[in-house]
N, C-alpha and C positions, 0 to 999 in steps of 0.2 A: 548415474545419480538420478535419482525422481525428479518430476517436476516440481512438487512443493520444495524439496528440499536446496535444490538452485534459487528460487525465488528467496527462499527463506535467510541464506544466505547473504544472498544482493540487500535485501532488505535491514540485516544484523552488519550489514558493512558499512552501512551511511553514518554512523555514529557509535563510541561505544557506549556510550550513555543508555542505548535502545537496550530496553529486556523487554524476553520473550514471556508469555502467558497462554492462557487456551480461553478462547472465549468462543462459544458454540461451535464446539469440537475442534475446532480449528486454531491457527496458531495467530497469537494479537501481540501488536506491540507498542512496548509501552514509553514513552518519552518525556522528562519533566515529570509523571504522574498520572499522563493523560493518554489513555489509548489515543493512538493514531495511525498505526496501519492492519487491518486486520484480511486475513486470508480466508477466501471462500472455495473450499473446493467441491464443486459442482458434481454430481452423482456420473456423469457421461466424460467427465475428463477434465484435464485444462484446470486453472488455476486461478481465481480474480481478485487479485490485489485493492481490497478494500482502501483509499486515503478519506480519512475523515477527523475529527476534530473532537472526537469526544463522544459520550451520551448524553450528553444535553444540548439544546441547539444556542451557542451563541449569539449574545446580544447584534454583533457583528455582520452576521451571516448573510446581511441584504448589498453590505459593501462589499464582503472579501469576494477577492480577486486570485488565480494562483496559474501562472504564465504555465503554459503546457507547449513547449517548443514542437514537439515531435507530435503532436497531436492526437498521440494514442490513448488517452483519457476518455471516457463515457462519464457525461456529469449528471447525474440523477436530480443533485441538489446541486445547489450553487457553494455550496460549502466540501461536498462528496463527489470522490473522482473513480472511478475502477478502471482498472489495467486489465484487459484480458488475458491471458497468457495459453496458447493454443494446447501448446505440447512441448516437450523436453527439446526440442533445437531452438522455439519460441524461446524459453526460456534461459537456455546458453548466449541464444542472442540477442536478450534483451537485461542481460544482469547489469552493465554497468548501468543501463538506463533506469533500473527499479532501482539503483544505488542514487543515483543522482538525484531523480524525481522526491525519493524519501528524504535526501540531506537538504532539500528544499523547502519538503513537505513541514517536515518536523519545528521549521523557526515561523512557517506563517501562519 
């Protein structure tokens, strides 16, 4: 199975509420109404799990807070998180984890 397509998975498993869209060729999803996790996949491989909050920057954005147990998170912003995800075993062994992270991600 591809990489994107495991990730994608993990992702479509945190809730069934989540649908899928394509937002700058890639696959976004959507919760409530609100994009909140979108995939980027990089010209040289690998796969990075966009968590974000939306297109507009909430009023919020100077408090939130979003517990990263496993620490594999890269936070650009204080509101945006990216997953790296190397390659297809990366991503066999990180699917409950992109599952959990989103079932978290999507109510904060």
């Amino acid at each position: 199975m591809a990489i994107e397509d495991i990730v994608r998975d993990a992702v479509l498993a945190a809730d069934p509420r989540i649908t899928e869209t394509v937002k700058w060729n890639a696959p976004n999803f959507v919760y409530d109404g609100a994009d909140r996790v979108t995939l980027r996949l990089p010209p040289r491989g690998g796969v990075q799990v966009i968590f974000h909050r939306g297109a507009k920057v909430r009023d919020d954005v100077e408090t939130f807070e979003f517990d990263d147990p496993s620490g594999r998170l890269a936070w650009p912003a204080r509101d945006r998180g990216i997953l790296t995800i190397k390659n297809e075993a990366d991503a066999e062994a990180s699917a409950d984890l992109i599952t959990e992270l989103v079932q978290r991600w999507i109510v904060a």
